[in-house]
C-alpha positions in Angstrom: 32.5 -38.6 -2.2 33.4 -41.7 0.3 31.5 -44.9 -0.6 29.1 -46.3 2.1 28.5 -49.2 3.7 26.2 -51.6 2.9 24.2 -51.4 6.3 23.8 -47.2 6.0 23.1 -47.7 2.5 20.0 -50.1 3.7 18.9 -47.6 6.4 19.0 -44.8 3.9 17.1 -46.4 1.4 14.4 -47.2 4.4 14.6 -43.4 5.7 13.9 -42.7 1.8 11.0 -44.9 1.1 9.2 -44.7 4.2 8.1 -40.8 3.4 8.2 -41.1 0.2 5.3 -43.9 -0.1 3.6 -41.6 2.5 3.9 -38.7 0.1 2.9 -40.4 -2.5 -0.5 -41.8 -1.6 -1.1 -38.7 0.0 -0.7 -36.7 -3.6 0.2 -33.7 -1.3 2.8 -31.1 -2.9 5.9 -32.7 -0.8 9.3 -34.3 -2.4 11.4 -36.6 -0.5 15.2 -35.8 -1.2 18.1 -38.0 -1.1 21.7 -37.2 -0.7 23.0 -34.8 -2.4 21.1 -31.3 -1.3 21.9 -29.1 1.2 20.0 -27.3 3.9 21.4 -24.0 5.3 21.6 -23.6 8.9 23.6 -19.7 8.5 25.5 -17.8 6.6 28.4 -19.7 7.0 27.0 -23.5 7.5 24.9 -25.7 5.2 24.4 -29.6 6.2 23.8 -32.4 3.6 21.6 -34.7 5.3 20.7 -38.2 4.1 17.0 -37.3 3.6 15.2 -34.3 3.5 11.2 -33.9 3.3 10.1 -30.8 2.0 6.0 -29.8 1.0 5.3 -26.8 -1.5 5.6 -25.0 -4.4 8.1 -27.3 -6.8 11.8 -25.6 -6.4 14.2 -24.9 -9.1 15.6 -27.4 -10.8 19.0 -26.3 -10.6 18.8 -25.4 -7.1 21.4 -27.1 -4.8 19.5 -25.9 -1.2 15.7 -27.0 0.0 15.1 -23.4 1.4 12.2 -25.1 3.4 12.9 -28.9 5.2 10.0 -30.2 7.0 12.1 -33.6 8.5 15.5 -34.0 7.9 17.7 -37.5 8.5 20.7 -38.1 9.2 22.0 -41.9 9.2 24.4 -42.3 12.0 27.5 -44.3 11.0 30.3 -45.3 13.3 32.8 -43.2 12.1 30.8 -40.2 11.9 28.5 -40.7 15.1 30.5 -37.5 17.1 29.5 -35.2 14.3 26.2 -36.8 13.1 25.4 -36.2 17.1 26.9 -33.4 18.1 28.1 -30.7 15.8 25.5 -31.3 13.4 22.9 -31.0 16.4 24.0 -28.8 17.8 23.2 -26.0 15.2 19.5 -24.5 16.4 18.3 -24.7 13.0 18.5 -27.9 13.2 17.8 -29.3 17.1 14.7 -26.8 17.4 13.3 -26.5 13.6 
């Protein structure tokens, strides 16, 4: 795992709590996820984005893929800016939801 920088350590930590004070004086059935998880975009192709928002039924503990993102976030860092905004959008799963 590379470490981060301070600055996209910040902004993930913001992406994080915004939601997740949301969630939580909303009481709804939701969990705010921070990196780590994976989302599947195919068969072949799971993303790890920074945040993930998911609302439901609690998922397995042991389970390494949300099987049902709501908002996902990706902090865009200089040295990954051409994949954070292009490869990575460019999967339909995760440009059109």
């Amino acid at each position: 795992m590379t470490a981060k920088r301070h600055v996209h350590a910040r902004v993930e930590g913001a992406a994080f709590r915004a939601p997740g004070s949301a969630v939580a004086r909303a009481g709804g059935p939701c969990d705010v996820i921070v990196d780590g998880m994976t989302v599947r975009v195919d068969n072949a192709t799971v993303c790890q984005p920074d945040v993930i928002l998911r609302c439901g039924p609690v998922i397995d503990g042991d389970a390494l893929e949300v099987p049902d993102p709501l908002i996902l976030v990706e902090v865009v860092s200089p040295s990954s800016a051409g994949l954070d905004t292009g490869g990575k959008l460019g999967q339909p799963a995760i440009r059109g939801g």
